[in-house]
N, C-alpha and C positions, 0 to 999 in steps of 0.2 A: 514493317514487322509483321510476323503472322497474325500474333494475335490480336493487332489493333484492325486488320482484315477480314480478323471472322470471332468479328464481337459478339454477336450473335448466340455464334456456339460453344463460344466462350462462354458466357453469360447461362447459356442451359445446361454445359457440362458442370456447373460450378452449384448453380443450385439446384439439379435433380441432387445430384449429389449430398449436398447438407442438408437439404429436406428428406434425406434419407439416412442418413447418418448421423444427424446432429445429435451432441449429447445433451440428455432431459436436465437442463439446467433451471432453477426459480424463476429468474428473471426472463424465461425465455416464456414463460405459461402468461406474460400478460405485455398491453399496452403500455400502462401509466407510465408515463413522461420521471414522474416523481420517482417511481420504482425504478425505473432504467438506470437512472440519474445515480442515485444510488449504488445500482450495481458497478456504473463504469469505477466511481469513484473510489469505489472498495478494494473492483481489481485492478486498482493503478498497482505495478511493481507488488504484485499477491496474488499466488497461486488461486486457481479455481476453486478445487478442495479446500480450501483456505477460507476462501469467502463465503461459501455457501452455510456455515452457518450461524456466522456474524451478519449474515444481509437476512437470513431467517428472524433473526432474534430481533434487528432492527426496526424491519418491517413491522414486527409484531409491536414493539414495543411505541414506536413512532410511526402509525398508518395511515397519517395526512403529513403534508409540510407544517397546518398551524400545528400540530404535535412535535415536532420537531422545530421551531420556532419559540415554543412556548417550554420547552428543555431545559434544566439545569442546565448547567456545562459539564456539572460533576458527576451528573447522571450519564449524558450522554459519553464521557469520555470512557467511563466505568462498562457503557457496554461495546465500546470501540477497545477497550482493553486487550495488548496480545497482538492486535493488528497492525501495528505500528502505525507510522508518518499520520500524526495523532493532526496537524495540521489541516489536514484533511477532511476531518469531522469537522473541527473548527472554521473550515471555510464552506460547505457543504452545509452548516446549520445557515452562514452568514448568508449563503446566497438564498437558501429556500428563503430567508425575512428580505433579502431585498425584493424576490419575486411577488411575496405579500405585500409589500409597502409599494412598490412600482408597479408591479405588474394586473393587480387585483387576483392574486393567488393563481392565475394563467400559467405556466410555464412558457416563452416566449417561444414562438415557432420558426423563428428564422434567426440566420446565423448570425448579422449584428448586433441584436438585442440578447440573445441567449449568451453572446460569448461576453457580454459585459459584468455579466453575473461571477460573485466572488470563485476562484477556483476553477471554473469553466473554461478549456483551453480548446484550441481546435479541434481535439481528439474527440474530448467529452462532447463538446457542440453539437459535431457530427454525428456520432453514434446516438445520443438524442433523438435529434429531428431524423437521421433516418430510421431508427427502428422504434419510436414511440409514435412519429407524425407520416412516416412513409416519402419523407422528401427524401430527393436525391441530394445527399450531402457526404464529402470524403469523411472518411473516418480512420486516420492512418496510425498504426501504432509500429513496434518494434516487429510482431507476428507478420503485420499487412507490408509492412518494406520488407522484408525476409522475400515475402513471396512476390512481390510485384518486381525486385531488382534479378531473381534468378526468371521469371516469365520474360520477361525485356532486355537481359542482360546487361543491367543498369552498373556500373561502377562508378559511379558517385559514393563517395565516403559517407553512411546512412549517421554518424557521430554528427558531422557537423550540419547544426541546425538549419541553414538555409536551404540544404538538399533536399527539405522533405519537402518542400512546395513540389520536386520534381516528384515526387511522387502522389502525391494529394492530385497536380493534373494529370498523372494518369488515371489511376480513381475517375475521377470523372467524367474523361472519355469512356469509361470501360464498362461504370455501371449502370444496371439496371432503373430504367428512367419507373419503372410499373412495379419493381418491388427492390427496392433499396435499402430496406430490412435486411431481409435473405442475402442481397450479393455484400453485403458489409459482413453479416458476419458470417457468409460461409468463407469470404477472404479468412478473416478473423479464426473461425475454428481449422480452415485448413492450413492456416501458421503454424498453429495449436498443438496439432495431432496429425500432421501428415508432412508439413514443410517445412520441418522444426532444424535445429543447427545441423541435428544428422538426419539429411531428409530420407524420407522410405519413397522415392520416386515409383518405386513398381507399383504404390498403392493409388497413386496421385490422379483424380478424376479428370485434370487437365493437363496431364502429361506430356500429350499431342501438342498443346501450345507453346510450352516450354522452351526459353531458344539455351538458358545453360543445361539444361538436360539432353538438349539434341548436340551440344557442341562438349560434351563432357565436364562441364565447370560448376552442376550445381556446388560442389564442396568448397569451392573458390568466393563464393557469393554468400550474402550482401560483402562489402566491403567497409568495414571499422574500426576505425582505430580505437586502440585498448585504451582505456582511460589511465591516468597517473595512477599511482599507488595514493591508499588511502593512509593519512597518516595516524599513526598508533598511539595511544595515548594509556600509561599504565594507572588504572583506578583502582582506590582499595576500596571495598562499600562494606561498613559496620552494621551489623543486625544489632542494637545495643538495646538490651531490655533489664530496669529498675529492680528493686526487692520488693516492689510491688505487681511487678511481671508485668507491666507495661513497655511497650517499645516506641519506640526516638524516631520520627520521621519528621520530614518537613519538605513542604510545595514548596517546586519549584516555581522561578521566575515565569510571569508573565508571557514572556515574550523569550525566544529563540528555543534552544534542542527542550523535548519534553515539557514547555511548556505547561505550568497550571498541574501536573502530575507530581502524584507522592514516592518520595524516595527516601532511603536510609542514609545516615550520613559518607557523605562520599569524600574521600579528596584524593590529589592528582599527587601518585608517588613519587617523590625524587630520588634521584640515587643515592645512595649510598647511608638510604635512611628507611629502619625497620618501618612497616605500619604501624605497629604499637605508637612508634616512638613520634611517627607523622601525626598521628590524631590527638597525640598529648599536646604537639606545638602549637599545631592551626586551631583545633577547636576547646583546647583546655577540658578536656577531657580523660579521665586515665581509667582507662577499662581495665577490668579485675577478670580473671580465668579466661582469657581470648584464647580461643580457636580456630583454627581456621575452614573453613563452611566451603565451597566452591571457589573452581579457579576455570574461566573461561572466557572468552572473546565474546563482542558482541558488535557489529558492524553497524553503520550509520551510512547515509548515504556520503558525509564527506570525510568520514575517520570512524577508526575504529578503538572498542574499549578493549586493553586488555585487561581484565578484571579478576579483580583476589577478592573472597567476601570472607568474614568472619562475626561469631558469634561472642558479645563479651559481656558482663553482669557492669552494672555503674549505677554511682548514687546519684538522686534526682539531679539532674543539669539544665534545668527551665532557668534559673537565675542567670545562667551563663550565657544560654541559647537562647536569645527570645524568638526567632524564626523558627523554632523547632516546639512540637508537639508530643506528648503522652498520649498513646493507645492501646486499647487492648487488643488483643488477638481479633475478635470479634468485631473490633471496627478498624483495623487493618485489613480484614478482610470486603472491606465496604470501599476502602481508598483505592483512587484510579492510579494506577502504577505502570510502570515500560515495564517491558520484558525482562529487562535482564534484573529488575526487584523482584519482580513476579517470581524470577529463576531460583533466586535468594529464599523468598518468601515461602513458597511451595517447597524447598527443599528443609526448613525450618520445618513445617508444617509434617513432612514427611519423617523427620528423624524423629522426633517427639509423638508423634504414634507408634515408629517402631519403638522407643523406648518405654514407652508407657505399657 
C-alpha cells in the first residue's frame, strides 16, 4: 500500500500540517495528564464548541484530581449540567480516587494500568499517554477510522466492534514514534475539519496518499451500518407549583438514565388517556389551570422522549409524594437537571419575565 511505503512522508505531511493549522483549542495550551483526561471525556459524543466551556468552568472549578475527588456529586453534576451522558462525570470523578488510592495521585503511564481506571477505554487510554506522556499509543475514535479506512481503503464495517483493532494496528505502524501528540491529533482534527462524511479532498494535506481518493471512492468510505431505530417513548413532564409558589421535583434513582438528577414529575403516556387525566391516576394528583408549556423530542443514546410539558397550580402533595420535594425558584435553580428539565425550566423562567 502506498502509504504504509512512505511513512515517512506521511508522517511530515500530516504534521507540518496541524502544526500549522491546528485549531487554538484549552486543552491543547497544556501537558497535564488530569487536564487532557478530562477533555477526552467531555468530548466523547460532544461537539468542540460544546466543550469548550464546560472543560473551562471545570478546570477552574476542580484544578487538581483531590479537588475533584473531594466533590460533592451534587456539585459536580451541577456544573456537568446541559452536557449530557451525566455517567461520565460520575465515572471520571471515580477514576481520578482510584488513581489517588492506587496510584499515589500518579496518573498511570502505560496502557495496562491506565485502562483499569473507572471509564478509561482504549480511546481515552491512548490519547492520554500519547498527548500528556508522548508515548506512542493508538488513539482511535469515529474521526480516526473515517480517515484511516478511506487512506487504506479499508472496508471493514467501522460499527462493529472487533474491526477497530484493524484499525488501532494501523495506528501503530503509521505513527510517529518522536512525537505521538501531533500525529494523534492531527489524525484526530484532520477527521474533524478536512475528512469529515463530505470530505473537502482538494484541501487534504495528505491527499497524495490517499488510495479512495485516487480510485474515486472517498464518498463510499468508511463502511457502517446504520444502527436500529431508537425507540420513542411519549412523556408528559408537569412543571407543578403550590399557593405558596413553590415547585414539585424529585431525584431521580441512583442508578440507570439520569441518575441522581432533578426532575419534574414525569410519567409515560398511554393511549387514549389525556395527561391531565394520567397524572390524576398514577400519582394522585389533580392540577388546577394546566397549560400546556413546550412540546419536543429529546434523544438518548438508546430511545427517544417524545415530550409534552405543562404548567399547573396544586395543593401541597408532600403527604402523598414522599419522594418528592418543595422548592423555590431560587433553589431550583441550584438543582442538577438533564436537558430536557432545563428545556422546561428556562422556558418557565422566560414566560414569567415576559409577563411580568
Amino acid at each position: 500500500m502506498q502509504i504504509i511505503e512512505k511513512k515517512v512522508e506521511f508522517r511530515e505531511a500530516l504534521l507540518s500540517w496541524y502544526n500549522r493549522e491546528k485549531r487554538d483549542l484549552p486543552w491543547r495550551r497544556t501537558n497535564n495528564p488530569y487536564y487532557i483526561w478530562v477533555s477526552e471525556v467531555m468530548l466523547q459524543q460532544t461537539r468542540v464548541d460544546t466543550v469548550i466551556p464546560y472543560y473551562e468552568r471545570f478546570i477552574k472549578a476542580f484544578p487538581t484530581m483531590e479537588a475533584l475527588a473531594e466533590a460533592d456529586e451534587h456539585d459536580l453534576l451541577k456544573l456537568w449540567e446541559g452536557l449530557g451522558y451525566y455517567s461520565r462525570a460520575r465515572n471520571l470523578q471515580t477514576g481520578v480516587k482510584e488513581v489517588i488510592e492506587s496510584y499515589g495521585g500518579k496518573i498511570p503511564a502505560n496502557r495496562k494500568d491506565i485502562s483499569t481506571l473507572k471509564g478509561v477505554g482504549p480511546y481515552t487510554a491512548g490519547a492520554v499517554l500519547s498527548i500528556a506522556f508522548g508515548i506512542p499509543e493508538h488513539a482511535v475514535d469515529g474521526n480516526v477510522m473515517r480517515v484511516i479506512s478511506r487512506l487504506l481503503l479499508i472496508e471493514e464495517d467501522i460499527a462493529i466492534p472487533r474491526n477497530k483493532k484493524i484499525f488501532e494496528q494501523v495506528v501503530m505502524d503509521l505513527i510517529d514514534p518522536e512525537d505521538p501528540s501531533s500525529f494523534n491529533q492531527g489524525l484526530m482534527e484532520l477527521g474533524a475539519t478536512i475528512c469529515t462524511p463530505n470530505p473537502k479532498c482538494l484541501l487534504c494535506p495528505v491527499m497524495d496518499f490517499c488510495s479512495a481518493f485516487h480510485e474515486g471512492r472517498q464518498d463510499e468510505l468508511p463502511i457502517k451500518t446504520k444502527k436500529t431505530a431508537n425507540k420513542t417513548i411519549p412523556i408528559a413532564a408537569y412543571a407543578l407549583q403550590n399557593e405558596e409558589g413553590k415547585w414539585l421535583l424529585r431525584k431521580r434513582p441512583s442508578k440507570g438514565l439520569l441518575a441522581n438528577l432533578w426532575e419534574f414529575p414525569t410519567v409515560e403516556l398511554t393511549s387514549g388517556s389525556s395527561p391531565k387525566k394520567q397524572i390524576e391516576k398514577e400519582m394522585e394528583i389533580v392540577p388546577k389551570n394546566m397549560e400546556e408549556l413546550l412540546s419536543f423530542k429529546h434523544i438518548f443514546t438508546h430511545l427517544t422522549w417524545d415530550l409534552k410539558s405543562f404548567t399547573a397550580r396544586i395543593n401541597d402533595p408532600i403527604k402523598l409524594l414522599s419522594n418528592y420535594q418543595l422548592f423555590t425558584a431560587e433553589e431550583v435553580n441550584a438543582l442538577p437537571m438533564p436537558v430536557p428539565m432545563l428545556k422546561i425550566w428556562e422556558e418557565i423562567k422566560k414566560q414569567r419575565c415576559m409577563d411580568e
